[in-house]
Each structure stands twice: as structure tokens, then as C-alpha cells.
C-alpha positions in Angstrom: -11.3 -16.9 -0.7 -10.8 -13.1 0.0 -8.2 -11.6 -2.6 -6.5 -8.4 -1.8 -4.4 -6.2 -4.1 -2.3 -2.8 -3.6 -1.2 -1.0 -6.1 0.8 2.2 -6.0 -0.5 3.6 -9.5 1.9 6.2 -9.9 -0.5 8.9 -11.6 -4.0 7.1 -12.3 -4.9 8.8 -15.6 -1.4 7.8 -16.9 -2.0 4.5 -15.5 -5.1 4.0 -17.3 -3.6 4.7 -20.7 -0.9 2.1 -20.4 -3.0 -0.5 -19.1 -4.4 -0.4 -15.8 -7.8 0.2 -17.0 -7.3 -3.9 -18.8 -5.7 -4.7 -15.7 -8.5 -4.1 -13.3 -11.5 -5.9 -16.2 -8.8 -9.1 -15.5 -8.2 -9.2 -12.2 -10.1 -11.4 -9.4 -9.5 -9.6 -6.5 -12.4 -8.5 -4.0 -10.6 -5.5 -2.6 -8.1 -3.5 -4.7 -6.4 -0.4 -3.0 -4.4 2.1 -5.0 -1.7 4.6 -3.9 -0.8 7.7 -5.8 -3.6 8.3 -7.5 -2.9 12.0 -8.3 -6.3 13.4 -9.5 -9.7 14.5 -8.1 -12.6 12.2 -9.1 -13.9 14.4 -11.6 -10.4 14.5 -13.6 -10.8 10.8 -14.0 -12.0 8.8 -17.3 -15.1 7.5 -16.3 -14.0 3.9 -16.4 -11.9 4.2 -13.4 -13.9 6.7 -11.7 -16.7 4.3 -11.5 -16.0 0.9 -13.0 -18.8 -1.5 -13.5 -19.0 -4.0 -11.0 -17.2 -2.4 -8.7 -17.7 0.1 -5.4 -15.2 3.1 -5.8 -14.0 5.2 -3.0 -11.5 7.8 -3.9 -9.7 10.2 -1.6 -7.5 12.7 -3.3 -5.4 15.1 -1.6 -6.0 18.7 -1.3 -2.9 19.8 -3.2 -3.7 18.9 -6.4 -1.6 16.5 -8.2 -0.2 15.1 -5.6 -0.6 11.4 -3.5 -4.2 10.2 -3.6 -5.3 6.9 -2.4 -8.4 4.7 -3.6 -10.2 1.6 -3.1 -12.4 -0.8 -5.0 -14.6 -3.1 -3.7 -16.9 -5.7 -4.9 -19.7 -4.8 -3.0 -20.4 -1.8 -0.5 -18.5 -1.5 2.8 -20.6 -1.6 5.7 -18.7 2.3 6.6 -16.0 4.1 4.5 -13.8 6.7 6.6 -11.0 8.8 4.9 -7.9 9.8 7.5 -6.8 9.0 10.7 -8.1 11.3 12.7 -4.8 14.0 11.8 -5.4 17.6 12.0 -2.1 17.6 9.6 -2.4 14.7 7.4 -6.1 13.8 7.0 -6.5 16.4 3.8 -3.2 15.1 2.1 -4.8 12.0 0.4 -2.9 9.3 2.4 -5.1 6.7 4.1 -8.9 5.2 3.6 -9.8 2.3 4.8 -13.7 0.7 4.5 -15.2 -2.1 6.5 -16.3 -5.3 5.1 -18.0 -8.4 6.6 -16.1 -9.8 8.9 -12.3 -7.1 7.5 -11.6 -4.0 7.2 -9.1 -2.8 4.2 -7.2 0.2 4.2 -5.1 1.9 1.4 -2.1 3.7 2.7 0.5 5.9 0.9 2.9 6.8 3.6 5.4 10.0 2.7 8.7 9.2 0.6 10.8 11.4 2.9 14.0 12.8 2.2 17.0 12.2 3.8 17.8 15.5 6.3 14.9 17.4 4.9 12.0 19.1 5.9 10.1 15.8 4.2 12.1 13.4 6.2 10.4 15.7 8.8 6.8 15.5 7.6 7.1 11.7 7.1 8.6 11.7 11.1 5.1 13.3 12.2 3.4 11.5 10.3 4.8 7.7 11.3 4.6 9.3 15.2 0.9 9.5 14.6 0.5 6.8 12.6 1.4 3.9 14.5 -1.0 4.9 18.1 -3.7 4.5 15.1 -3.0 1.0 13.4 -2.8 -0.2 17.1 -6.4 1.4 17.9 -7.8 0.2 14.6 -6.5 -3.2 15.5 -8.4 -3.4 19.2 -11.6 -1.5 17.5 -11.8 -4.0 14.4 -11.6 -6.8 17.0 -14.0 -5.7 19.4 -16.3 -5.7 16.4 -15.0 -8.9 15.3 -13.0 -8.0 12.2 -9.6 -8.2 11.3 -7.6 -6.0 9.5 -5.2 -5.3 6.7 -3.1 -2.1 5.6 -2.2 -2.2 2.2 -0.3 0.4 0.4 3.1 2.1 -0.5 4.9 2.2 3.0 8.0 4.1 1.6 10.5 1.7 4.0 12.6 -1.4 3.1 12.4 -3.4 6.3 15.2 -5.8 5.8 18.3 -6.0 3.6 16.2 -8.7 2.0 13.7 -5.7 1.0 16.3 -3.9 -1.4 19.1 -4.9 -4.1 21.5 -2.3 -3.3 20.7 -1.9 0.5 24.5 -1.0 1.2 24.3 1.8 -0.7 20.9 3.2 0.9 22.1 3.3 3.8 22.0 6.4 4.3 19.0 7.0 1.7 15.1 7.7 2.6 13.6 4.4 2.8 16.2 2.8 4.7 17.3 4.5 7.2 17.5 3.2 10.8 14.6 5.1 12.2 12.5 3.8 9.8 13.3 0.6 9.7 12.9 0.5 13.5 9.5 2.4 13.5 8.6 -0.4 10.7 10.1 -3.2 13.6 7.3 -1.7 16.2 4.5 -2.2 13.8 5.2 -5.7 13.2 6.6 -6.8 17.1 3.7 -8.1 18.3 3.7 -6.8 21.6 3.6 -3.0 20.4 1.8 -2.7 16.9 0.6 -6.4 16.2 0.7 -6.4 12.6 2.2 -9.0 10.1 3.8 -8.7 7.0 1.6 -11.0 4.6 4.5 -11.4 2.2 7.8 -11.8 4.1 5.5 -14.7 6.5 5.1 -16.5 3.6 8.2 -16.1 1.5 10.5 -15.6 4.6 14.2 -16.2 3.0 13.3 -14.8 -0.6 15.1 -11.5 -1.7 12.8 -9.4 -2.5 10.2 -9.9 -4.4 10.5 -6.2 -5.1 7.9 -4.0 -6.1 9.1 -0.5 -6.8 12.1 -0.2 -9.6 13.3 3.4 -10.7 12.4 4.1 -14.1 16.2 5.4 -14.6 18.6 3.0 -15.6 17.9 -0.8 -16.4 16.9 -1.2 -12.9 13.4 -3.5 -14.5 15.2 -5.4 -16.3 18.2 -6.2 -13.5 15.3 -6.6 -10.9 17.4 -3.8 -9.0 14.4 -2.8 -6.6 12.7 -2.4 -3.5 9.9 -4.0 -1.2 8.2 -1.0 0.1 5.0 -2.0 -0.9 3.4 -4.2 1.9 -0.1 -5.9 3.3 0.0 -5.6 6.8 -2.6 -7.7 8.2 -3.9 -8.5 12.2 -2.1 -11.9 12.9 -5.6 -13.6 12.7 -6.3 -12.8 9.0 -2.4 -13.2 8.1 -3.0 -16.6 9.4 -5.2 -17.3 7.0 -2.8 -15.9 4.0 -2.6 -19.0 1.3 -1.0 -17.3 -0.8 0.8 -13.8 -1.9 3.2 -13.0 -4.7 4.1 -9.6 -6.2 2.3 -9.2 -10.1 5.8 -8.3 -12.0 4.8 -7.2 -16.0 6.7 -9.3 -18.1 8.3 -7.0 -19.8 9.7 -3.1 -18.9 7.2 -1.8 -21.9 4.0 -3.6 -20.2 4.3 -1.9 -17.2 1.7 0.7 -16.1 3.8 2.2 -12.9 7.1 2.1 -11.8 5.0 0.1 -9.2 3.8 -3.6 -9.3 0.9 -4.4 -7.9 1.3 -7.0 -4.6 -1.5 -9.7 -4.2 -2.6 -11.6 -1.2 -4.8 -14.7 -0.9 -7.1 -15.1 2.5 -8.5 -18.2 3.1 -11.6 -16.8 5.5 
């Protein structure tokens, strides 16, 4: 069994003070990939900087404060690389990915966007380089005999399923036709080959959601979104047993407006 977690932390050293840190002792997944991390490696406590029994690989971005993607491993990748080969997005903390016998895992924190903004704009360029990479990953990883899978905070609702209140987000970031259609041409198999790990295996469930604004009651109404995804080559997501979305019981337990999303491969 090969368990995979993503986990947009929404700021790691506030994370680690409500929780995380007792989160990650408990878990049993092999690969865990954080989004949003929101530090350098020297501003973090040492016990997520480096925890015992685990490889850490941290990529922060080069304005400080801001996104920030990690990975932990149970043993040492075979190669680490930190980008995607983007003259414009490889400093911004967005993507790492590590091979591992036989896989390689990625951590991905695509930008929010905002509807008719310069940051709709930059999330744009950034989906138009994006996907000609996930396709060359896939046809490299093969040809070395590995699947893959892209885990992370995709900042885009796929379906109406994805979100409670999709009628109203119509026109909001996150949902808005482009995206939805650019999210279409990774998963069409003819174009970026990818599978959603989740939907596959809960394909008529709402939801399960795994973002929920901290205004409102929006928790405790389960008024969210799926934006949080593991997109896997069709050969690994063949081999998915199992994936569910780790909801906190209660709105106080939670350590990010974010839950983390868990897969199960059977390799």
C-alpha cells in the first residue's frame, strides 16, 4: 500500500500550533505534500522543518510570506526538482515534485486568481504553461517506468458537484468557465491524461469538499469547495483503493481552512 496526502496548510507555523505538528506524528501516509506553506525553512520550528522519520523538501517562494509548497517522504527520492521549468513561476513556491520507486509525487499550489484581475491573469499564464508540463512529466515518468500523481490546491471546482453554492460562483475565481475547461483538458485523456483520484472513486457524491471560508458557518453547514485534488496517470489511479477527504470533527480542531485529502494505492 502507497498512501498519499495533500494538504493545503494555510500558513505552516500557524498550522503547527493548532495541530498539524500531532497530525503528521499520527498519520500513515508515505508521501505527504503541503500547499501554502508561507515561510522559509529556517523560520520553521524545527519539528516541521525536519521531522523524525521523515525526508523534508521545502520550496518557499521568493516573496516572503507568500504560497510555499513541501513534501514529506518516508525515505529519500531517487531526484527532487523544484518548478517547472518557468522563467515566471519557478521562484514563486508553486510546484515540487520528487521521484520515488516506481512514482513520482508532486505538490502543487496553483494561483487563486481573481475574477477580471491582473491575478486572474497570472493564474492564465500560469495554467497555459502548466498543462504542456503535466503532459511531458506524464510521457517522461513512463518512459522511466513510473507513474505519477499531482497533489495540491488546484484553485478550480471542476463540477457543480465540486461546490455548495456553485450558482452563485458563477462568475467567481474558481469556477469560471475557462477554468473549468482548462481543468476538462487535464483530465480528457486524449490531451492531459490525468485522473481525478477522488471523483473516480466517489463519482455521484457532492463534494466531499475540502476548503470552507473561515467567514460565516460555512464548517459547520459543510458550505465548501473541492479544489483540492490528486491527479494521478490512469495507471496508478487504477490502483486507487481508497480516498476520502480528512474533515476535523469539529470547526475548533481544525488546523487550516483546508482539509487534508488522502488517497490509497494499491501498487
Amino acid at each position: 500500500m502507497f498512501t498519499v496526502t495533500s494538504a493545503n496548510v494555510n500558513g505552516l507555523r500557524a498550522a503547527a500550533k493548532k495541530g498539524f505538528v500531532e497530525w503528521l506524528a499520527g498519520t500513515s501516509a508515505d508521501a505527504v505534500c503541503l500547499q501554502e506553506v508561507r515561510a522559509e525553512e529556517a523560520q520553521l520550528p524545527e519539528e516541521v522543518r525536519s521531522p523524525e522519520g521523515w525526508f523534508a523538501a521545502h520550496a518557499p517562494a521568493a516573496a516572503k510570506g507568500r504560497a510555499g509548497v513541501s513534501l514529506y517522504l518516508r525515505r529519500e527520492p531517487d531526484a527532487l526538482r523544484v518548478g517547472f521549468g518557468s522563467s515566471e513561476f519557478d521562484g514563486s513556491g508553486r510546484y515540487i515534485e520528487a521521484d520515488l520507486p516506481g512514482v513520482t509525487v508532486a505538490s502543487l499550489y496553483l494561483p487563486s486568481g481573481e475574477a477580471e484581475t491582473e491575478k486572474q491573469d497570472e493564474k492564465y499564464r500560469f495554467m497555459g504553461e502548466f498543462l504542456p508540463y503535466l503532459k511531458e512529466l506524464r510521457v517522461r515518468a513512463a518512459a522511466d517506468g513510473r507513474e505519477v500523481v499531482v497533489c495540491g490546491d488546484w484553485n478550480i471546482a471542476h463540477r457543480e458537484a465540486d461546490l455548495k453554492n456553485w450558482k452563485a460562483n458563477r462568475k467567481s475565481a474558481g469556477f469560471l468557465p475557462e477554468e473549468r475547461e482548462w481543468l476538462t483538458r487535464v483530465l480528457d485523456e486524449t490531451d492531459g491524461g490525468y485522473v481525478d483520484v477522488v471523483r473516480a472513486l466517489h463519482p455521484e457524491q457532492e463534494g466531499p469538499y475540502s476548503w470552507w471560508s473561515y467567514r460565516g458557518r460555512a464548517f459547520d453547514n459543510d458550505s465548501g469547495w473541492r479544489i483540492d485534488y490528486q491527479m494521478a496517470t490512469a495507471g496508478l489511479a487504477a490502483k486507487a483503493v481508497k480516498a476520502y477527504v480528512e474533515r476535523a470533527a469539529t470547526h475548533a480542531e481544525r488546523w487550516s481552512d483546508h482539509a487534508p485529502v488522502t488517497a490509497v494505492y494499491e501498487l
